[in-house]
N, C-alpha and C positions, 0 to 999 in steps of 0.2 A: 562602773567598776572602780574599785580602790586595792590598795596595796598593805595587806598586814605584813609589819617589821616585829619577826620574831629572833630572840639570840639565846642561844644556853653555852655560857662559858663564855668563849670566843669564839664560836660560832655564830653568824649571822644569816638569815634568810627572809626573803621578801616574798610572801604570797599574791598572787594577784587572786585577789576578788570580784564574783558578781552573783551579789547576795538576791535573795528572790525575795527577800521580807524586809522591808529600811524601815528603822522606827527611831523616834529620837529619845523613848519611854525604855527605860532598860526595866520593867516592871513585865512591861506587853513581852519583848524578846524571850528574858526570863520563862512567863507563860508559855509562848512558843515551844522552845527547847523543851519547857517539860512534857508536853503535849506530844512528843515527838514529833516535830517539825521539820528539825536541823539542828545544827549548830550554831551556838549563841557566842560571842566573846561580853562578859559580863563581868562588874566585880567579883572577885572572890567573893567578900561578903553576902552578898545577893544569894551566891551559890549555896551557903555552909547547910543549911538544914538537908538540901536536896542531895548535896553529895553524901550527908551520913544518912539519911534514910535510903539512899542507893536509887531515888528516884531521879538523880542525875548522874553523870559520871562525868570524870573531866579528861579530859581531851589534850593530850599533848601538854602534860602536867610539866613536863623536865624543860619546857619552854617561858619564857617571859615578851610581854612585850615592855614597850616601851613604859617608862613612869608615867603616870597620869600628874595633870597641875596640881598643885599646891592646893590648898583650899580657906577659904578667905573669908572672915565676915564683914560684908559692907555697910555703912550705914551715914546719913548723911552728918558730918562735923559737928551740927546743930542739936543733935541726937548724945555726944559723946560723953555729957556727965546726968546723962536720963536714966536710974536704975534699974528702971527695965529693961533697958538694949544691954548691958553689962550682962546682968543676970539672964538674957539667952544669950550673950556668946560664952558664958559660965559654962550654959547648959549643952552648947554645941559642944566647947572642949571637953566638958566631962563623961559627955555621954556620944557622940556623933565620931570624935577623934578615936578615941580606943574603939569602937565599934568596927572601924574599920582595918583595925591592925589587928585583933582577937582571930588567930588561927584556927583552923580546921580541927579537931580533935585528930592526936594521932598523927599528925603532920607539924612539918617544922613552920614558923612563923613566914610570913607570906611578904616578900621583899616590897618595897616601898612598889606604890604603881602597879601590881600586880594583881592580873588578874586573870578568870578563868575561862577558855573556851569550856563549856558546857552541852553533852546532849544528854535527851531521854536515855534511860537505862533499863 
């Protein structure tokens, strides 16, 4: 069992959970949810095509949880004037960073860390 920390406003609430499906692939969960399984807590991102084709719907949208970490390219020091490790963290900021901040159509931009519980629809 674990505890989702949800807050809208100044509201805060802790759910306790005990999930019937643990996975550490938010690809599988994703699959899940659309399958009609359950409920999934999932990037936003992950979600966007399924919540506009209405083959998901999101669940408890006026909610937030907590920010997720930061996101980091590592590589070893030895690595750091090699133009190919440059040229993919290039490629992660240019394409990986906005990817994950590009909003829902029709909805307002999706605050840092946020993300969606999602079921079948």
């Amino acid at each position: 069992m674990f505890r989702l920390h949800l807050s809208r406003n100044a509201q805060r609430a802790e759910v306790p959970l005990s999930p019937k499906l643990s996975v550490d692939d938010p690809a599988v969960l994703h699959a899940a949810a659309a399958a009609g399984l359950g409920i999934g807590l999932l990037p936003e991102f992950l979600c966007r095509q399924g919540l506009v084709t209405s083959r998901l719907k999101a669940v408890l949208p006026e909610w937030t949880v907590p920010p997720a970490a930061a996101l980091y390219a590592l590589y070893p020091l030895s690595l750091e004037s090699d133009p190919r490790v440059q040229q993919f963290v290039d490629f992660l900021a240019a394409n990986i960073v906005p990817a994950l901040a590009v909003p829902v159509a029709g909805r307002a931009p999706a605050a840092p860390g946020r993300e969606a519980a999602a079921a079948a629809h």
